[in-house]
N, CA, C and O atoms as a CHARMM CRD file, in Angstrom:
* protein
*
  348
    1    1 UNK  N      0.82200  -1.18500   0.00000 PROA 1      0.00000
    2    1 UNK  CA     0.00000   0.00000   0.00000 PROA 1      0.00000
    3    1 UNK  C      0.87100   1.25600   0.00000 PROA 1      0.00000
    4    1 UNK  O      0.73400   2.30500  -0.62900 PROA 1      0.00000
    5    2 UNK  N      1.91300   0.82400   0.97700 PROA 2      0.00000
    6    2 UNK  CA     2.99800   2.60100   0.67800 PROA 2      0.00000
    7    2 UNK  C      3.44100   2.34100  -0.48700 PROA 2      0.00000
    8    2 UNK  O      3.47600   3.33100  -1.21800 PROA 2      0.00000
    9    3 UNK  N      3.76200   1.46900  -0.89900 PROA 3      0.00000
   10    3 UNK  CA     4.26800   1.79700  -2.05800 PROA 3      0.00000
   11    3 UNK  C      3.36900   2.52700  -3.36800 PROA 3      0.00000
   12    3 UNK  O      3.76500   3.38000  -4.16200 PROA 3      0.00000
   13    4 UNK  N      2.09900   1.90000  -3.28400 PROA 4      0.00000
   14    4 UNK  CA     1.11000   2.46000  -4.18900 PROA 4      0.00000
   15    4 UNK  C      0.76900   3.87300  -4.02600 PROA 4      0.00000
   16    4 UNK  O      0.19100   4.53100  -4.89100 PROA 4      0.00000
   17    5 UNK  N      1.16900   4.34300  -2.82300 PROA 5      0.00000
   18    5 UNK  CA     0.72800   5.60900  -2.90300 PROA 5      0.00000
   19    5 UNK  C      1.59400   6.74500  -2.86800 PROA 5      0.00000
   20    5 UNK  O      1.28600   7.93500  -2.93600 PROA 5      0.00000
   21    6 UNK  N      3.08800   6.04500  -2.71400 PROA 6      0.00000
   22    6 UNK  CA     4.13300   6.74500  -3.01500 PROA 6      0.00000
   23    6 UNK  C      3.73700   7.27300  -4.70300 PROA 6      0.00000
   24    6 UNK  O      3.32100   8.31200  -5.21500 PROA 6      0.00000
   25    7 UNK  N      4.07100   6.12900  -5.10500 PROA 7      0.00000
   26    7 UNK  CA     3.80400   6.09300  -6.82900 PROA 7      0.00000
   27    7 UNK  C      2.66600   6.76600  -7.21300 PROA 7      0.00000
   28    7 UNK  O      2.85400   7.61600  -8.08300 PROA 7      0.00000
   29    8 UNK  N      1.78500   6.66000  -6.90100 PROA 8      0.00000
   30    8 UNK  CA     0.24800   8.05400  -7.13600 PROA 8      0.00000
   31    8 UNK  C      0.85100   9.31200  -7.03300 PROA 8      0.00000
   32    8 UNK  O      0.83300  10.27200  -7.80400 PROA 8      0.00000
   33    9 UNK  N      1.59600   9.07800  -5.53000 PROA 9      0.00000
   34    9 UNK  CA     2.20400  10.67800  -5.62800 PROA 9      0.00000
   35    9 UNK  C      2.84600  11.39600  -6.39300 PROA 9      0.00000
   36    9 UNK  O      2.44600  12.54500  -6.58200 PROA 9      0.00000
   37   10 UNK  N      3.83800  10.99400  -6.94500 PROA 10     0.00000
   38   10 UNK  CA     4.58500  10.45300  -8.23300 PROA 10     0.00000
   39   10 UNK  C      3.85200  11.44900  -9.14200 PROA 10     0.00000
   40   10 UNK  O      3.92300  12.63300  -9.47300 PROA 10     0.00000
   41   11 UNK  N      3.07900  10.31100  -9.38300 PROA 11     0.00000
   42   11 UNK  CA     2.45600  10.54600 -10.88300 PROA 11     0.00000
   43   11 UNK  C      1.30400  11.39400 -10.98600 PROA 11     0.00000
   44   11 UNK  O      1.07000  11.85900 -12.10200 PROA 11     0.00000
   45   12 UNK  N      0.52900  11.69000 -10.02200 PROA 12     0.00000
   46   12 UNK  CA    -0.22500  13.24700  -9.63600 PROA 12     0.00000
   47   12 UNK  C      0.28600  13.97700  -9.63700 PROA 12     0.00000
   48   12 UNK  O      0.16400  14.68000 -10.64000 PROA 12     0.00000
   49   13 UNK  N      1.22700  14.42600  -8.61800 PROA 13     0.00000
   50   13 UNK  CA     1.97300  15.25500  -8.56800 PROA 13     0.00000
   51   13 UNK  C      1.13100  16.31100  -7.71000 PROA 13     0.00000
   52   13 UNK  O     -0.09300  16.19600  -7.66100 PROA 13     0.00000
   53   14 UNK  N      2.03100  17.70800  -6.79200 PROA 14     0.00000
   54   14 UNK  CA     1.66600  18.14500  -6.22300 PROA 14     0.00000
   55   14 UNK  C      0.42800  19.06000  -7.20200 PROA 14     0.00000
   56   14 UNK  O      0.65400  19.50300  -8.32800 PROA 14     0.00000
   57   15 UNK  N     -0.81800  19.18700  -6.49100 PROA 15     0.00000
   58   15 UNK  CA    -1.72100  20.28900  -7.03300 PROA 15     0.00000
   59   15 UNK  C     -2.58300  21.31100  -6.16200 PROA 15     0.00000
   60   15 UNK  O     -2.80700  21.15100  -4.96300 PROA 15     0.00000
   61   16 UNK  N     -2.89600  22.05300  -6.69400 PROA 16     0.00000
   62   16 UNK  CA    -3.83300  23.22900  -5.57700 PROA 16     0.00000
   63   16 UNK  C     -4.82100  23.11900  -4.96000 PROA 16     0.00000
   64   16 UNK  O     -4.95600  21.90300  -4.82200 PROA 16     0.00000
   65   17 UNK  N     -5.44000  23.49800  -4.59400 PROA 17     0.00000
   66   17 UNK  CA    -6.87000  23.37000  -3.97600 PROA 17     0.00000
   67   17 UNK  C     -7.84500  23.12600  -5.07300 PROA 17     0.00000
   68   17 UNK  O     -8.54600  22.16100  -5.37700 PROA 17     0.00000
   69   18 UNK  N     -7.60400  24.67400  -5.71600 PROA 18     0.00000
   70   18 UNK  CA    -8.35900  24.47000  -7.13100 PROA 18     0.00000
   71   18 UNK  C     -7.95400  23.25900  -7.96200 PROA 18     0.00000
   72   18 UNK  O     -8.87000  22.59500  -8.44800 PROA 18     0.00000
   73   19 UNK  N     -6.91700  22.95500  -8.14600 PROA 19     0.00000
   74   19 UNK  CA    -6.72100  22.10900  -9.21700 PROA 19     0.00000
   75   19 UNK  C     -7.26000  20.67900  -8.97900 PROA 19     0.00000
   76   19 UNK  O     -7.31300  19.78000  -9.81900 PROA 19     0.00000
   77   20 UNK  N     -7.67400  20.62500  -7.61600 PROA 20     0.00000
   78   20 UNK  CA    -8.09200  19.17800  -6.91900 PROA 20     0.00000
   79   20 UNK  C     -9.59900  19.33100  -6.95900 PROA 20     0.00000
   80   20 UNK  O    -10.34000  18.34800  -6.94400 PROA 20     0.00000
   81   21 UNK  N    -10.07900  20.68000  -7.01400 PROA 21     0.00000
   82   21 UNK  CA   -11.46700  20.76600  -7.02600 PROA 21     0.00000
   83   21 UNK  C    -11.86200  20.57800  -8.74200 PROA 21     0.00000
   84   21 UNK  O    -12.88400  19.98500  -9.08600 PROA 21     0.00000
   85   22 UNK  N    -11.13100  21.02700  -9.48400 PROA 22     0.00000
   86   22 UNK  CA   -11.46900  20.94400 -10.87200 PROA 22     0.00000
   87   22 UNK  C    -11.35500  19.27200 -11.75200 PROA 22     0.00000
   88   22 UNK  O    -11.93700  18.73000 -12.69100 PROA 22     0.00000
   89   23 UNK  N    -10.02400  18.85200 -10.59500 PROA 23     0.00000
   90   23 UNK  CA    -9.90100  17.21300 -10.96700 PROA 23     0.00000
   91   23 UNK  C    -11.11000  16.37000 -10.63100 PROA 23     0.00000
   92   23 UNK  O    -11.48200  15.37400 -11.25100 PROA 23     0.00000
   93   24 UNK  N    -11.50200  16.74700  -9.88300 PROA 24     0.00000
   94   24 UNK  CA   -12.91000  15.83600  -9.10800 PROA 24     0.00000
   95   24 UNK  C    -14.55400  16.33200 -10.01500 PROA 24     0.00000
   96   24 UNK  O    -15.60200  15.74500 -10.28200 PROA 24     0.00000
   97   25 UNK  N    -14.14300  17.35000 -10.18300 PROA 25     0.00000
   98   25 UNK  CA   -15.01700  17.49100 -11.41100 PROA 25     0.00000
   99   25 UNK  C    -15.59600  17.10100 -12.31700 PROA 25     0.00000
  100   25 UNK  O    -16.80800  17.02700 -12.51800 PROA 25     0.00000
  101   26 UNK  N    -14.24900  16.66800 -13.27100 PROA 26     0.00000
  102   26 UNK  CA   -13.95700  16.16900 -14.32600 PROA 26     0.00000
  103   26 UNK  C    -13.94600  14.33600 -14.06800 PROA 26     0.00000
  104   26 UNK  O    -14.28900  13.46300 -14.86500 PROA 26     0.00000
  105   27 UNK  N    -13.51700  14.22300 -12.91500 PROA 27     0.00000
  106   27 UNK  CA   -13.71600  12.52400 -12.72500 PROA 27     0.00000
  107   27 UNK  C    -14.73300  12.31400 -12.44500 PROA 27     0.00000
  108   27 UNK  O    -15.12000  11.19400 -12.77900 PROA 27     0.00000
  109   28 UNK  N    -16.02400  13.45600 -11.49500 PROA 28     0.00000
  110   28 UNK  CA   -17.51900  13.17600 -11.42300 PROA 28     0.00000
  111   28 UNK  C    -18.18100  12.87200 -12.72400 PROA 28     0.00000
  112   28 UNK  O    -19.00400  11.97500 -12.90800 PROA 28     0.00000
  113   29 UNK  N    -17.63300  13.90000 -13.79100 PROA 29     0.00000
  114   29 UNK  CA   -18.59600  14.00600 -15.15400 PROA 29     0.00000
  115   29 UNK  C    -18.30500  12.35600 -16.00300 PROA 29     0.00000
  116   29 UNK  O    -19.18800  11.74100 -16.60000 PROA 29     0.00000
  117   30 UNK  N    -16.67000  11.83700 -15.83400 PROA 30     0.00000
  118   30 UNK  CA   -16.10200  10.79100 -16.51300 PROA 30     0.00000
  119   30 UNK  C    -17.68500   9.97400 -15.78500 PROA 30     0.00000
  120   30 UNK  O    -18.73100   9.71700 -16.38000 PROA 30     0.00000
  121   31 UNK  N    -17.37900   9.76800 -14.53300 PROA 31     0.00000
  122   31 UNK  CA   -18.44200   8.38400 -13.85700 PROA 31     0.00000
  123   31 UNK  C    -19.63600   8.78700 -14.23900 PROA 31     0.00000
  124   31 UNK  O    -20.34200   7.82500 -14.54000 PROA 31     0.00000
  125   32 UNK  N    -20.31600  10.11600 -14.38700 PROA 32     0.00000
  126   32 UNK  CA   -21.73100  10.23200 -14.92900 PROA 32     0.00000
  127   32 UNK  C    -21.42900   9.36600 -16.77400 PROA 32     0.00000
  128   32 UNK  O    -22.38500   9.65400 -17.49300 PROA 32     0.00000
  129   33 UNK  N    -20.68100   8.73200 -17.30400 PROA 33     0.00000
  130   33 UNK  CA   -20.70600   8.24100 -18.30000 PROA 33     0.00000
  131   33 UNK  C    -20.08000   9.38600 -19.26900 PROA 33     0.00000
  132   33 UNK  O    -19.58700   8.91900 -20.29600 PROA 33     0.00000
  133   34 UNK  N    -20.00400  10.87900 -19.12700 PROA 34     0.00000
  134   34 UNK  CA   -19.35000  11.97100 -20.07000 PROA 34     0.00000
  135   34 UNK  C    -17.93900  11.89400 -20.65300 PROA 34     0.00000
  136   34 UNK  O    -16.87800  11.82900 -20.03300 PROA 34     0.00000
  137   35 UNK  N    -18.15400  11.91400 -22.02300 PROA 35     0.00000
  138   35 UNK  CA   -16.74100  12.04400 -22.97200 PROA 35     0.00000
  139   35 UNK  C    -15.79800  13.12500 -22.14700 PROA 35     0.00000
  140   35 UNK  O    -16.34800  14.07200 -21.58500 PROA 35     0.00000
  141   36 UNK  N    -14.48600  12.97200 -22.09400 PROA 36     0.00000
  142   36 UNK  CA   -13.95800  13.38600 -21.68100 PROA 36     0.00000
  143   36 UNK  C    -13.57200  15.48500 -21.94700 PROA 36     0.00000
  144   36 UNK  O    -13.05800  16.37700 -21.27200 PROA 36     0.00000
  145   37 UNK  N    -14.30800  15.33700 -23.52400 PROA 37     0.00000
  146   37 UNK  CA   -13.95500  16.55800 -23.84200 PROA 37     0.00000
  147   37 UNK  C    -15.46100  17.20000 -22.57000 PROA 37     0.00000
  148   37 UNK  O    -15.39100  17.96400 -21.60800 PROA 37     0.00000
  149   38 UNK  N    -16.32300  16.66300 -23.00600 PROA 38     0.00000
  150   38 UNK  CA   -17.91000  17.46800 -22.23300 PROA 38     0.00000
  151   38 UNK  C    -17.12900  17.19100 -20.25600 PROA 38     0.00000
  152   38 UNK  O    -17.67300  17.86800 -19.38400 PROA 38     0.00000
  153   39 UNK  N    -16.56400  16.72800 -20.04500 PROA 39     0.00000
  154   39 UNK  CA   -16.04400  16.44700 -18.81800 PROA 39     0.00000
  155   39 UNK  C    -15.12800  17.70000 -18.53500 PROA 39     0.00000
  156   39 UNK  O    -15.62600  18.61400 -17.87800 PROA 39     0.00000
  157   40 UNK  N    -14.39400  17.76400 -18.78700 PROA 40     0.00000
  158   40 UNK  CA   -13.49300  19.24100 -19.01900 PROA 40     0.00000
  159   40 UNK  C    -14.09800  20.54600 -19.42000 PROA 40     0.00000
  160   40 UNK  O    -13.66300  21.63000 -19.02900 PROA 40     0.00000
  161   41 UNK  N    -15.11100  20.39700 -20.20800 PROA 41     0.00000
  162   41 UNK  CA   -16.08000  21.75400 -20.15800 PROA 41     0.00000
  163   41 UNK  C    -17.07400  21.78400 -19.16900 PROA 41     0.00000
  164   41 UNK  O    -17.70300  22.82900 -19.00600 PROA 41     0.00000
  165   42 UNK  N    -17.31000  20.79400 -18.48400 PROA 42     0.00000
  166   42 UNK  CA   -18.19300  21.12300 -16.82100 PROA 42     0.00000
  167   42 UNK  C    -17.27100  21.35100 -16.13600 PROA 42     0.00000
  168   42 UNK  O    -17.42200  22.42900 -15.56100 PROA 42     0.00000
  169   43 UNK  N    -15.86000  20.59300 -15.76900 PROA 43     0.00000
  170   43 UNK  CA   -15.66000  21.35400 -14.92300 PROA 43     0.00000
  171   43 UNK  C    -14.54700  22.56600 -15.44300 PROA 43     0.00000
  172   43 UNK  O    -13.62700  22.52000 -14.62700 PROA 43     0.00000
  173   44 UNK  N    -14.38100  23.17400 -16.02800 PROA 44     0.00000
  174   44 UNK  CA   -13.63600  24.00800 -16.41800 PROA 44     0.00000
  175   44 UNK  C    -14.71500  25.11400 -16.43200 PROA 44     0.00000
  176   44 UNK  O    -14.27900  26.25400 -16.26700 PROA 44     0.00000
  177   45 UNK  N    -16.49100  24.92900 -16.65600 PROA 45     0.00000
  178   45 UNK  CA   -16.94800  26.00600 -16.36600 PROA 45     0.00000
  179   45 UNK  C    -17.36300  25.95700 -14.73800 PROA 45     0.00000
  180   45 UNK  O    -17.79900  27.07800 -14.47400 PROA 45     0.00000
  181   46 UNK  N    -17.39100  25.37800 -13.92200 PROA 46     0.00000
  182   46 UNK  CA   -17.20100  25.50600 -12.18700 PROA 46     0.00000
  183   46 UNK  C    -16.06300  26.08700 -12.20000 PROA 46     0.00000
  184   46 UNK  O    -16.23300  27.28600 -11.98000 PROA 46     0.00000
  185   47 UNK  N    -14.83000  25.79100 -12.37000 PROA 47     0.00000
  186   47 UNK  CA   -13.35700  25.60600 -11.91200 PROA 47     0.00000
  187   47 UNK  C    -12.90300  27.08300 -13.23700 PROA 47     0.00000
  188   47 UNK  O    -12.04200  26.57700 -13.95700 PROA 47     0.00000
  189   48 UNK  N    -13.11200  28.23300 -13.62000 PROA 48     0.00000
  190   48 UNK  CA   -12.61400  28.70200 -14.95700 PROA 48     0.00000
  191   48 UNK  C    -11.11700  28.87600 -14.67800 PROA 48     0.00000
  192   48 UNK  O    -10.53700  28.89900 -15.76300 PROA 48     0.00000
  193   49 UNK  N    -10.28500  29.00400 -13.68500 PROA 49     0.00000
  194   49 UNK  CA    -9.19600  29.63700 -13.32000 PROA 49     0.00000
  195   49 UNK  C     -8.25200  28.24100 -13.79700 PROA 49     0.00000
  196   49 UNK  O     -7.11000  28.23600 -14.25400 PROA 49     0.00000
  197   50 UNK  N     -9.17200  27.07400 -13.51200 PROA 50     0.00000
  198   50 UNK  CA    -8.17200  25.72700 -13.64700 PROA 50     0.00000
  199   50 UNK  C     -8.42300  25.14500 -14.79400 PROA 50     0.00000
  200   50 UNK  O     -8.03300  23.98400 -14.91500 PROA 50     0.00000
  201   51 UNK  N     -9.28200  25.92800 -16.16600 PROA 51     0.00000
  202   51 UNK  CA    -9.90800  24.84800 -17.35000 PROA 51     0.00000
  203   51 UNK  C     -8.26400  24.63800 -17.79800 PROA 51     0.00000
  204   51 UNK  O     -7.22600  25.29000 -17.67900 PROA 51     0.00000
  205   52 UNK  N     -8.65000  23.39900 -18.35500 PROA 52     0.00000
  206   52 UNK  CA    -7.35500  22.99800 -19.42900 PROA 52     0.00000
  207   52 UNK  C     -7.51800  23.24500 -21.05700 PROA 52     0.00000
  208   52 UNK  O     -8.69300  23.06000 -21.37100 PROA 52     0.00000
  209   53 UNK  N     -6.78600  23.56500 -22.05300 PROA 53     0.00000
  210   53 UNK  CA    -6.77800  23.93000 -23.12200 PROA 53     0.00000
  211   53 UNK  C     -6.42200  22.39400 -23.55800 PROA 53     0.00000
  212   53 UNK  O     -5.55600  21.64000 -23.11500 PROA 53     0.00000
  213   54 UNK  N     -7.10200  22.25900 -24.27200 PROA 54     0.00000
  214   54 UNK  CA    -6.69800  20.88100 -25.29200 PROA 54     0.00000
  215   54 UNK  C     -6.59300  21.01700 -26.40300 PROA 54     0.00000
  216   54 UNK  O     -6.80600  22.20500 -26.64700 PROA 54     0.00000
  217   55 UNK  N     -6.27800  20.22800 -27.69000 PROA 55     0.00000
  218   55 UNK  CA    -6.28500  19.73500 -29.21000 PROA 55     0.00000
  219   55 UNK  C     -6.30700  18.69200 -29.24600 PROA 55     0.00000
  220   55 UNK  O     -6.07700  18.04900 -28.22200 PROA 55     0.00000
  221   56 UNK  N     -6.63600  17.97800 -30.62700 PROA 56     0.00000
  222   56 UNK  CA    -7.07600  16.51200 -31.02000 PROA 56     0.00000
  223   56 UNK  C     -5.43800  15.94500 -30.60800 PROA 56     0.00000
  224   56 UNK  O     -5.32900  14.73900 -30.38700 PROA 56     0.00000
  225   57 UNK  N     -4.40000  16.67400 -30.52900 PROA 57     0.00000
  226   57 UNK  CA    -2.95600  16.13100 -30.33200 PROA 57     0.00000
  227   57 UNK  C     -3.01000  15.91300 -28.72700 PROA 57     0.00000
  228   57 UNK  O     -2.05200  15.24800 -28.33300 PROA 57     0.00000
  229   58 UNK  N     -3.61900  16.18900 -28.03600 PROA 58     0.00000
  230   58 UNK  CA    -3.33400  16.15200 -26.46400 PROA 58     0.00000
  231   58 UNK  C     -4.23800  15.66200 -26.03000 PROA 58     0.00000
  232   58 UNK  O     -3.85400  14.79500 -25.24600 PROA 58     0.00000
  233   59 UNK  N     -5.90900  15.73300 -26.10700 PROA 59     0.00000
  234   59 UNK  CA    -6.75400  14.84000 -25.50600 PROA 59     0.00000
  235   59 UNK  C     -6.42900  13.45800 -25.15000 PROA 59     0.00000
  236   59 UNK  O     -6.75600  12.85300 -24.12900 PROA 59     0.00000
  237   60 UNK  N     -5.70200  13.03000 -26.19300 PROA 60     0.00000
  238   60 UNK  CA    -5.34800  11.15900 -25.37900 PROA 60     0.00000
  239   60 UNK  C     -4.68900  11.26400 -24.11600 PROA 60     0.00000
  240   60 UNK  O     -4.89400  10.54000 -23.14200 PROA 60     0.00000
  241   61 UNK  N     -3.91900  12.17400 -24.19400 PROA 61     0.00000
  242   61 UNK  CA    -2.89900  12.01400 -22.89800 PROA 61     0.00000
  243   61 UNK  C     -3.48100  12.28700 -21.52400 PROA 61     0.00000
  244   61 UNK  O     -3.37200  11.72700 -20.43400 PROA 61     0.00000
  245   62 UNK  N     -4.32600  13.65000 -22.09200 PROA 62     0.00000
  246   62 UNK  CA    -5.26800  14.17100 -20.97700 PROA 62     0.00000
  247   62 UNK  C     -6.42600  12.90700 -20.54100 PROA 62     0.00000
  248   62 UNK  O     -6.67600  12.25400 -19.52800 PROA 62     0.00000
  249   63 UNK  N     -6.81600  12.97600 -21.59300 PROA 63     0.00000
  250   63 UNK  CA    -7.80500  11.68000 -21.08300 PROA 63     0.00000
  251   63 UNK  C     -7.22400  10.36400 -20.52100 PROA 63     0.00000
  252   63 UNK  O     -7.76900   9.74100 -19.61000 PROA 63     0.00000
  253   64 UNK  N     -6.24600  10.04100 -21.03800 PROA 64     0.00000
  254   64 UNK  CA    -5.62600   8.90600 -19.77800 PROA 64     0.00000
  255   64 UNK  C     -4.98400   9.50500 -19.11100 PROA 64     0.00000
  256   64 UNK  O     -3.93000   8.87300 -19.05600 PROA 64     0.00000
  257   65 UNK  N     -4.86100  10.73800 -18.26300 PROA 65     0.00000
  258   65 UNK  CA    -4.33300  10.98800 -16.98100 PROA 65     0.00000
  259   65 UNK  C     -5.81000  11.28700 -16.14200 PROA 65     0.00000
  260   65 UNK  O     -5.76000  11.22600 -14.91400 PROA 65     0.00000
  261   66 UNK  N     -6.91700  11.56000 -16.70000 PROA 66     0.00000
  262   66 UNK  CA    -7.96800  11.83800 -16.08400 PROA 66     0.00000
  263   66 UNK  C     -8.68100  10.18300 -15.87700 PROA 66     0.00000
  264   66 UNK  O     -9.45400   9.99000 -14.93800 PROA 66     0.00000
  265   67 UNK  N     -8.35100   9.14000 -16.77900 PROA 67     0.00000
  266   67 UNK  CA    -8.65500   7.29800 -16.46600 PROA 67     0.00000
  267   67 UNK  C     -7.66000   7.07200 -15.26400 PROA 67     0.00000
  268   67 UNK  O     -7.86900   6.08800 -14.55500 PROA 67     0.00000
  269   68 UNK  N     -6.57100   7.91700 -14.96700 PROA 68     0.00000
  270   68 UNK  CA    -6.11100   7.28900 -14.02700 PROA 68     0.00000
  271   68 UNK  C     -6.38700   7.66600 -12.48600 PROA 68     0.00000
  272   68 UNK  O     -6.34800   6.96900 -11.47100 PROA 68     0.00000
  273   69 UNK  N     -6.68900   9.07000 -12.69500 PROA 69     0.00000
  274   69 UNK  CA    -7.10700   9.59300 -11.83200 PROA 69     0.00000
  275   69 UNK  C     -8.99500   8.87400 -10.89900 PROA 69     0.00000
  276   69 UNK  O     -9.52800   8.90400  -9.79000 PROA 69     0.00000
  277   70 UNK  N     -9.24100   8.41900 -12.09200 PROA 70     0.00000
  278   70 UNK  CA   -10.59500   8.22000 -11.67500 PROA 70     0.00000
  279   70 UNK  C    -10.29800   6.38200 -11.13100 PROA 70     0.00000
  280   70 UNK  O    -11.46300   6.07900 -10.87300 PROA 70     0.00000
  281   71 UNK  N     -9.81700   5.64200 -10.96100 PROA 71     0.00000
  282   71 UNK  CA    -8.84400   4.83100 -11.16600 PROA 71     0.00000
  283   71 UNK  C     -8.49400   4.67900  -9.67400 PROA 71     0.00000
  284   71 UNK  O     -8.92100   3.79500  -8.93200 PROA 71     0.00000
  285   72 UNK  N     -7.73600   5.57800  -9.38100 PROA 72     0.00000
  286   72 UNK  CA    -7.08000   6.06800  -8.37200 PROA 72     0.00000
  287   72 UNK  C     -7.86700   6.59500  -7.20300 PROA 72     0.00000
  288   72 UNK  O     -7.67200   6.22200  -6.04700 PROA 72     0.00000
  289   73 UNK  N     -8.78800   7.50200  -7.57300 PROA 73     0.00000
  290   73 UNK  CA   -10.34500   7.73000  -6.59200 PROA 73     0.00000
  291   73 UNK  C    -11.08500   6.41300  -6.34300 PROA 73     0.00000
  292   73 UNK  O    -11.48700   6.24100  -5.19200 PROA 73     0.00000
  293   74 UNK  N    -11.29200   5.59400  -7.12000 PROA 74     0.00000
  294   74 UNK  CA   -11.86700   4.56700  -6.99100 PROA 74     0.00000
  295   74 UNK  C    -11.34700   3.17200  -5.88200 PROA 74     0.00000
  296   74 UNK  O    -12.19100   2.41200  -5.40800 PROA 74     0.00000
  297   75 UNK  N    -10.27700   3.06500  -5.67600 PROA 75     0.00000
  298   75 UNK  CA    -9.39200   2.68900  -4.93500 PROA 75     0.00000
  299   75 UNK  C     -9.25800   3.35500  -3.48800 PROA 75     0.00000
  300   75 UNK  O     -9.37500   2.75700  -2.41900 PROA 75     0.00000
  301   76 UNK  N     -9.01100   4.60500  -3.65500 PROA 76     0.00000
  302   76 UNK  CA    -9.33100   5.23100  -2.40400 PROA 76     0.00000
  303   76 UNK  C    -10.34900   5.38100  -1.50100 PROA 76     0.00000
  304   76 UNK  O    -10.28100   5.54200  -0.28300 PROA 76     0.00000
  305   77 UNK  N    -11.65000   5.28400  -2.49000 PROA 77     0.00000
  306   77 UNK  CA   -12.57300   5.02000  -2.03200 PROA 77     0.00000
  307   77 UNK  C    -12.48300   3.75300  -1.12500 PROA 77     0.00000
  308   77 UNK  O    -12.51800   3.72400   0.10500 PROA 77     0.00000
  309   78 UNK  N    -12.33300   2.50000  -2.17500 PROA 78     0.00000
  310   78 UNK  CA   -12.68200   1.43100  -1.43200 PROA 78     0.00000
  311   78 UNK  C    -11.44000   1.28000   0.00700 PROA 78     0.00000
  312   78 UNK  O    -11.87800   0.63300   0.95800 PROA 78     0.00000
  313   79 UNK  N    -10.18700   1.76000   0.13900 PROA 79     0.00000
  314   79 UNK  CA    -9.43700   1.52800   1.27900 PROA 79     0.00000
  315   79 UNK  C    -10.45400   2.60800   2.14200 PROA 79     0.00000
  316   79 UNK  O    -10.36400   2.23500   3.31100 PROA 79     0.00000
  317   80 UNK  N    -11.13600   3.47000   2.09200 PROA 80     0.00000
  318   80 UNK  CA   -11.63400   4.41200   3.17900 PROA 80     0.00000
  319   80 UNK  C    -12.94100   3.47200   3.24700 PROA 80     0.00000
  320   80 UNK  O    -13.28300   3.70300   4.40600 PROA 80     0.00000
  321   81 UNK  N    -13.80700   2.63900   2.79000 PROA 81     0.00000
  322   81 UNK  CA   -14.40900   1.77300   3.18800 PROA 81     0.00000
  323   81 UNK  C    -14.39400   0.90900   4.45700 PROA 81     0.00000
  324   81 UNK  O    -14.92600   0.85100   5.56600 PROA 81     0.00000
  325   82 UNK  N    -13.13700   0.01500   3.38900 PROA 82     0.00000
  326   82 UNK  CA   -12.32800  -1.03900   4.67000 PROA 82     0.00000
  327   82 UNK  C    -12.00100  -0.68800   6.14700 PROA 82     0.00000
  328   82 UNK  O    -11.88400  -1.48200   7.08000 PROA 82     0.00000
  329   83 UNK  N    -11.87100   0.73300   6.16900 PROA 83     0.00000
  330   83 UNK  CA   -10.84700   1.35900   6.90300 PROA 83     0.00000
  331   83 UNK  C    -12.47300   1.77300   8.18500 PROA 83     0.00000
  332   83 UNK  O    -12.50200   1.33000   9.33300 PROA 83     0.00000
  333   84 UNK  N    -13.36900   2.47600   7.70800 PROA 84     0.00000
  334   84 UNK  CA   -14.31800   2.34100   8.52900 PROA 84     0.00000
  335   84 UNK  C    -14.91800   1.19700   8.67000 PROA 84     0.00000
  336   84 UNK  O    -15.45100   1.05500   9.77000 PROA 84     0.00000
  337   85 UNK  N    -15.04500   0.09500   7.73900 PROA 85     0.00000
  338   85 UNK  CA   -15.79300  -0.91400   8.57900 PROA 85     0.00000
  339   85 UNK  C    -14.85000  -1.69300   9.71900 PROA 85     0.00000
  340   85 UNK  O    -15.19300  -2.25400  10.76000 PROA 85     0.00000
  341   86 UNK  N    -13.78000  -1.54400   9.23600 PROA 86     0.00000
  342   86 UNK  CA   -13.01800  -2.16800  10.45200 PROA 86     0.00000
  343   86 UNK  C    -13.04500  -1.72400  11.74400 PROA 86     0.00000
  344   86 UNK  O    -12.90500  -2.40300  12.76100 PROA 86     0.00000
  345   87 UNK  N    -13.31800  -0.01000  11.60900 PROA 87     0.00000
  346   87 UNK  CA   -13.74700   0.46000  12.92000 PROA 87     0.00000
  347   87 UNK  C    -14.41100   0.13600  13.85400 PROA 87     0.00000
  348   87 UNK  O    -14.51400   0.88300  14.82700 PROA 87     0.00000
């Protein structure tokens, strides 16, 4: 588990308040079933200070850093599960 979350850290990398509010956004709209571009225009219109600029050359990348992210929430979720029922 440290190790997994060393490596998240890693690969997230440090971000802002905003930028964590605009990520969660965009991973809410992914799980409502939304293409990634309509995902980035919800939350980029909540979040305007944090929208990301894309092109047909960068969406893949963006969009698999936003699969991993959601990925990664999903996981967290379930250890904060475990973690209260064990309580």
């Amino acid at each position: 588990m440290k190790e997994y979350l060393k490596r998240a850290a890693e690969i997230i990398g440090e971000r802002s308040p905003g930028e964590v509010m605009h990520d969660d956004a965009v991973v809410e709209a992914l799980n409502q079933g939304r293409p990634i571009q309509e995902a980035l225009a919800i939350a980029g219109a909540k979040y305007p200070s944090e929208a990301l600029g894309w092109d047909p050359t960068t969406i893949h990348d963006i969009a698999a850093h936003y699969d991993y992210l959601r990925e990664h929430s999903a996981i967290m979720e379930r250890i904060r599960g475990r973690k209260e029922s064990s309580s």
